[in-house]
PDB file as gemmi writes it, atoms N, CA and C in Angstrom:
CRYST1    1.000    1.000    1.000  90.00  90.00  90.00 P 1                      
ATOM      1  N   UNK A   1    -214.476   7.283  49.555  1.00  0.00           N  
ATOM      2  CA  UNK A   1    -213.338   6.744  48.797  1.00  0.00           C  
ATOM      3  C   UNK A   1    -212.021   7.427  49.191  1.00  0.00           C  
ATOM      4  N   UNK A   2    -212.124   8.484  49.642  1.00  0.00           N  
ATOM      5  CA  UNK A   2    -210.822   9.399  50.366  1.00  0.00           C  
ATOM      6  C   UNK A   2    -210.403  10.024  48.876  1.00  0.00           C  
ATOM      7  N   UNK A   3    -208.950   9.707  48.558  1.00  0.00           N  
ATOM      8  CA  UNK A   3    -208.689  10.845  47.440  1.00  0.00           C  
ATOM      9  C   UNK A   3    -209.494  10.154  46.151  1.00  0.00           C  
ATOM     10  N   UNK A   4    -209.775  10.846  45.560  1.00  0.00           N  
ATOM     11  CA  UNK A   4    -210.219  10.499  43.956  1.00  0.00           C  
ATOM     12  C   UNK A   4    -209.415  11.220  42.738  1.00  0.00           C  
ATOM     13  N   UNK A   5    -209.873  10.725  41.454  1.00  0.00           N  
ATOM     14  CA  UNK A   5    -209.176  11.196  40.612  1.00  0.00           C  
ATOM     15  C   UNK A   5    -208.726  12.785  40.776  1.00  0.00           C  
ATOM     16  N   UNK A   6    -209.638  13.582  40.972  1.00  0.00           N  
ATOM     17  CA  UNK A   6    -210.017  14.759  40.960  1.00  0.00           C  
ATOM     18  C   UNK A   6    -208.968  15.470  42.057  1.00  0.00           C  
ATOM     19  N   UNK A   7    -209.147  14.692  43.078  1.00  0.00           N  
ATOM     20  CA  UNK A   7    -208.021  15.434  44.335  1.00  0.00           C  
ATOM     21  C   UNK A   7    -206.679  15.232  44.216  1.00  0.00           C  
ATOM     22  N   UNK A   8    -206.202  14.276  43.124  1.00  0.00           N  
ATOM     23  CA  UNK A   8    -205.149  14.017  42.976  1.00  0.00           C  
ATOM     24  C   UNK A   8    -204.391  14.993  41.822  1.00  0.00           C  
ATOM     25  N   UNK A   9    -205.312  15.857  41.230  1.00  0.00           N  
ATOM     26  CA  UNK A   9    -205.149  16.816  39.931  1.00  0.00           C  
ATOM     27  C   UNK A   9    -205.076  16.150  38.660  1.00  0.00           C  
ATOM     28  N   UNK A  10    -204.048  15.180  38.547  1.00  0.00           N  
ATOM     29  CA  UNK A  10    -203.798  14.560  36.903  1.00  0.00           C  
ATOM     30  C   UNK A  10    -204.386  13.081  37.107  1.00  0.00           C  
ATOM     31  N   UNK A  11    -205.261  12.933  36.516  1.00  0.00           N  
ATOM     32  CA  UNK A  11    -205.877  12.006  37.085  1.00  0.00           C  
ATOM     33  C   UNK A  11    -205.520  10.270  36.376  1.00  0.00           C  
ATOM     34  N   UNK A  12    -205.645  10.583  35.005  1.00  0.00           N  
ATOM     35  CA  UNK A  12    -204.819   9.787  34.077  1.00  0.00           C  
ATOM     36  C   UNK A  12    -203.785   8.788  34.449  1.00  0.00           C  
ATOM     37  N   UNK A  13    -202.833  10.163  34.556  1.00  0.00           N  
ATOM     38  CA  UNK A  13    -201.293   9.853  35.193  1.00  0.00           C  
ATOM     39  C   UNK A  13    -201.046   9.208  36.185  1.00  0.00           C  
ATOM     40  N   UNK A  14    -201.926   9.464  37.539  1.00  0.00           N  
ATOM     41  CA  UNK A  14    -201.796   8.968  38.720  1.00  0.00           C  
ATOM     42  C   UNK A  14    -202.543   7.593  38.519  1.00  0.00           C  
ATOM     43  N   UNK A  15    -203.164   7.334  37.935  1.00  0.00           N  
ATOM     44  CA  UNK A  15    -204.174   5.651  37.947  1.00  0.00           C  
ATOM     45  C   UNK A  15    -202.804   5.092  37.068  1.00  0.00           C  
ATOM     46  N   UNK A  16    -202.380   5.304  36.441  1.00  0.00           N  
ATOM     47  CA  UNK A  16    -200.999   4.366  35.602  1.00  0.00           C  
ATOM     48  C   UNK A  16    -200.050   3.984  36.626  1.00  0.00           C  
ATOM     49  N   UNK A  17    -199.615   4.701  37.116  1.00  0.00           N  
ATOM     50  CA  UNK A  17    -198.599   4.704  38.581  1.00  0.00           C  
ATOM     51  C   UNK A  17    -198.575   3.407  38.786  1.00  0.00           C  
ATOM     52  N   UNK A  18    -199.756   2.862  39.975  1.00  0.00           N  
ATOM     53  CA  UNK A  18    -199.435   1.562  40.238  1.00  0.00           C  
ATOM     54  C   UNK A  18    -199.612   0.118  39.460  1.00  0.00           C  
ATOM     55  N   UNK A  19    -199.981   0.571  38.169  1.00  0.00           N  
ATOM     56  CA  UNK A  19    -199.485  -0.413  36.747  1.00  0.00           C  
ATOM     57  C   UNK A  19    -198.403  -0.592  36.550  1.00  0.00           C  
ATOM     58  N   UNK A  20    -197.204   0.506  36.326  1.00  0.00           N  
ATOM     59  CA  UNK A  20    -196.043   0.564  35.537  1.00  0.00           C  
ATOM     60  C   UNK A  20    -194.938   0.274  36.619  1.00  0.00           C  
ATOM     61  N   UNK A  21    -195.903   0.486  38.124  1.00  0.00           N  
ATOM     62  CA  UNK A  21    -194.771  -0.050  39.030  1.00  0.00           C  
ATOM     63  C   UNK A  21    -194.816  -1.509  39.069  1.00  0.00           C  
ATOM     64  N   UNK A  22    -195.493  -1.971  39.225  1.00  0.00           N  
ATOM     65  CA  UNK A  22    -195.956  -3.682  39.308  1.00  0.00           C  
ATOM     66  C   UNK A  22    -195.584  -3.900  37.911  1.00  0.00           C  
ATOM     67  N   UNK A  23    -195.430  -3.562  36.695  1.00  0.00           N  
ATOM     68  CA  UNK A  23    -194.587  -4.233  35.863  1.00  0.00           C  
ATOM     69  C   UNK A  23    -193.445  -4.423  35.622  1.00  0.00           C  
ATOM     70  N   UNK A  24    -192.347  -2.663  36.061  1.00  0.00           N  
ATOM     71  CA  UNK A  24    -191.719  -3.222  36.228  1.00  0.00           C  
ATOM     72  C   UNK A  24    -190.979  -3.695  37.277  1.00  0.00           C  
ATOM     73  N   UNK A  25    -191.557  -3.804  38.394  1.00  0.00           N  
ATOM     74  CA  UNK A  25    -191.060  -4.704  39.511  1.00  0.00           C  
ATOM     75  C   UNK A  25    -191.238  -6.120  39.042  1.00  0.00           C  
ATOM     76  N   UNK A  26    -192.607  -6.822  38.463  1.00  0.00           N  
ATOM     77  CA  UNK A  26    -192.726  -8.320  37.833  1.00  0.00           C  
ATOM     78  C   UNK A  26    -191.194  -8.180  36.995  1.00  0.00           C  
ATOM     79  N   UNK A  27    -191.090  -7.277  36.120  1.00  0.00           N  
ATOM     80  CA  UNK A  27    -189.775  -7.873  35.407  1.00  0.00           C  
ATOM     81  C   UNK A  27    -188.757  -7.762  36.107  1.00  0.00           C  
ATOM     82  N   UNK A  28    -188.471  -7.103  36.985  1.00  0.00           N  
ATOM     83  CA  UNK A  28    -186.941  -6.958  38.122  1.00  0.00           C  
ATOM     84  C   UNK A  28    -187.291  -8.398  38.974  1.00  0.00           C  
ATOM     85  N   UNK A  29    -187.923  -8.821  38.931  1.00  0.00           N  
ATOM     86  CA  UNK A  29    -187.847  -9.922  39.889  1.00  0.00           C  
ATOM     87  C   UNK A  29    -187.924 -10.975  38.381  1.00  0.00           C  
ATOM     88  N   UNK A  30    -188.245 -11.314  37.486  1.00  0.00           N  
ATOM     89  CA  UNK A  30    -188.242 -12.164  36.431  1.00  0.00           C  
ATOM     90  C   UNK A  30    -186.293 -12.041  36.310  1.00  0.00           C  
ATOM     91  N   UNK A  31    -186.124 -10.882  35.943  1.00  0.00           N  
ATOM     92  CA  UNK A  31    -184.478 -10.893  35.508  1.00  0.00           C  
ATOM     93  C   UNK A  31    -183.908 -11.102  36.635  1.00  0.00           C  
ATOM     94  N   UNK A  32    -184.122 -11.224  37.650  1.00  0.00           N  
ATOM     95  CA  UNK A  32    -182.873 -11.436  38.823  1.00  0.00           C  
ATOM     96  C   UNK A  32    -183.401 -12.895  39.464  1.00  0.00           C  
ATOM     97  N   UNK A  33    -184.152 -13.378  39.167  1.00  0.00           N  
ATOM     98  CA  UNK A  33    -184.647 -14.953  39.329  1.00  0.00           C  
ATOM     99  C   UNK A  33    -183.958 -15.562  38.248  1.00  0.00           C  
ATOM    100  N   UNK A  34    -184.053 -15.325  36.982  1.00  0.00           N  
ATOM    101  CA  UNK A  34    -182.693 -15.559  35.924  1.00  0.00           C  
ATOM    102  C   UNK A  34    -181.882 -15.721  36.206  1.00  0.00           C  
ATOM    103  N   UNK A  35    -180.841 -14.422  36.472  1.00  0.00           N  
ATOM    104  CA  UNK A  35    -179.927 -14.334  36.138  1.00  0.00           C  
ATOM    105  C   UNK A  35    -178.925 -15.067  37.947  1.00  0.00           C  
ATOM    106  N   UNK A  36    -179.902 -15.243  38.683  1.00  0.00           N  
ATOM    107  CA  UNK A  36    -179.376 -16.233  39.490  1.00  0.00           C  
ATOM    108  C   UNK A  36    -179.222 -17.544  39.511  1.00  0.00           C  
ATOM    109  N   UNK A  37    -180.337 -18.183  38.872  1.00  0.00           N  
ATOM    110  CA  UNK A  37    -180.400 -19.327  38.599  1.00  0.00           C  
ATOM    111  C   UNK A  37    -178.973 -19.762  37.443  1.00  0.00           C  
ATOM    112  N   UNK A  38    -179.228 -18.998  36.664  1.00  0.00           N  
ATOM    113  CA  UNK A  38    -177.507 -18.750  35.626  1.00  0.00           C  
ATOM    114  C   UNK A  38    -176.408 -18.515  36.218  1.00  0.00           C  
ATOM    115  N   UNK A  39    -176.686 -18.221  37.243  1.00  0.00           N  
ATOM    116  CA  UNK A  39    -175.267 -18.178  38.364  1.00  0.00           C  
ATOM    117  C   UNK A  39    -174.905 -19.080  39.474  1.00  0.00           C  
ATOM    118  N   UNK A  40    -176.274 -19.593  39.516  1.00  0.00           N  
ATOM    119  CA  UNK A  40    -175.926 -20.542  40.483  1.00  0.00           C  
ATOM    120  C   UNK A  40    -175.600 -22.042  39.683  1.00  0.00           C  
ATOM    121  N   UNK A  41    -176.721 -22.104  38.623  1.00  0.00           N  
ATOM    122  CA  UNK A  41    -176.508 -23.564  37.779  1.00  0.00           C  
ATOM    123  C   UNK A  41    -174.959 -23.653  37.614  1.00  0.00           C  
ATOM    124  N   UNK A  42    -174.059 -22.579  37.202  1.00  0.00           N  
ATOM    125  CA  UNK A  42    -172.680 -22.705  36.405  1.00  0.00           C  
ATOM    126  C   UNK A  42    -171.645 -23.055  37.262  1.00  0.00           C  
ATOM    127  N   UNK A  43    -171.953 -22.467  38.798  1.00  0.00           N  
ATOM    128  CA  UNK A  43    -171.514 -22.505  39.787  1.00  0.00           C  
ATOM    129  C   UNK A  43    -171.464 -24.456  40.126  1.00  0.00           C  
ATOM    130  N   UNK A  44    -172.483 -24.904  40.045  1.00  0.00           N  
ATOM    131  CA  UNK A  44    -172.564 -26.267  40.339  1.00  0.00           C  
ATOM    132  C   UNK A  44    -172.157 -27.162  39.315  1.00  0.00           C  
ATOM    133  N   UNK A  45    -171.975 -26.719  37.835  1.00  0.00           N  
ATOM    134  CA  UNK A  45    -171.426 -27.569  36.723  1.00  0.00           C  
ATOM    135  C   UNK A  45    -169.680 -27.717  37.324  1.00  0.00           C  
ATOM    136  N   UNK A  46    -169.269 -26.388  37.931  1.00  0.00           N  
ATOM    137  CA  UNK A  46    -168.122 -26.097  38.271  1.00  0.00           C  
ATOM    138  C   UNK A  46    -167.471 -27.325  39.305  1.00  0.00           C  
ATOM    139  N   UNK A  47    -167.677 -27.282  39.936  1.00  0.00           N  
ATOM    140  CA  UNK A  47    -167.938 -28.247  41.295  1.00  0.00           C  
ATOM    141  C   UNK A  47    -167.683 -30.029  40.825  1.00  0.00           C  
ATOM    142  N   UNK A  48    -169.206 -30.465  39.984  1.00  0.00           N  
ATOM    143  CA  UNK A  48    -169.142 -31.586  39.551  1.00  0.00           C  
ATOM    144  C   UNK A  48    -168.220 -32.058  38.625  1.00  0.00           C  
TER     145      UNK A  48                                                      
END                                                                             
């Protein structure tokens, strides 16, 4: 398996890691898929 809990020292801590990154990366990409679409829609009301 190469490192395991054990070689990593805190073992807990380190298995959360790539949870809390992938969430909040899912939400940085949820809010900036938003908040573009809100920028671009207003952009085109503008126009028409």
């Amino acid at each position: 398996m190469g490192l395991t809990a054990a070689d990593t020292g805190d073992g807990s801590g380190n298995a959360a890691w790539p949870l809390a990154l992938i969430g909040v990366g899912a939400a940085l990409v949820i809010f900036a898929h938003d908040g573009f679409w809100s920028v671009f829609n207003a952009r085109q009301m503008e126009r028409s």
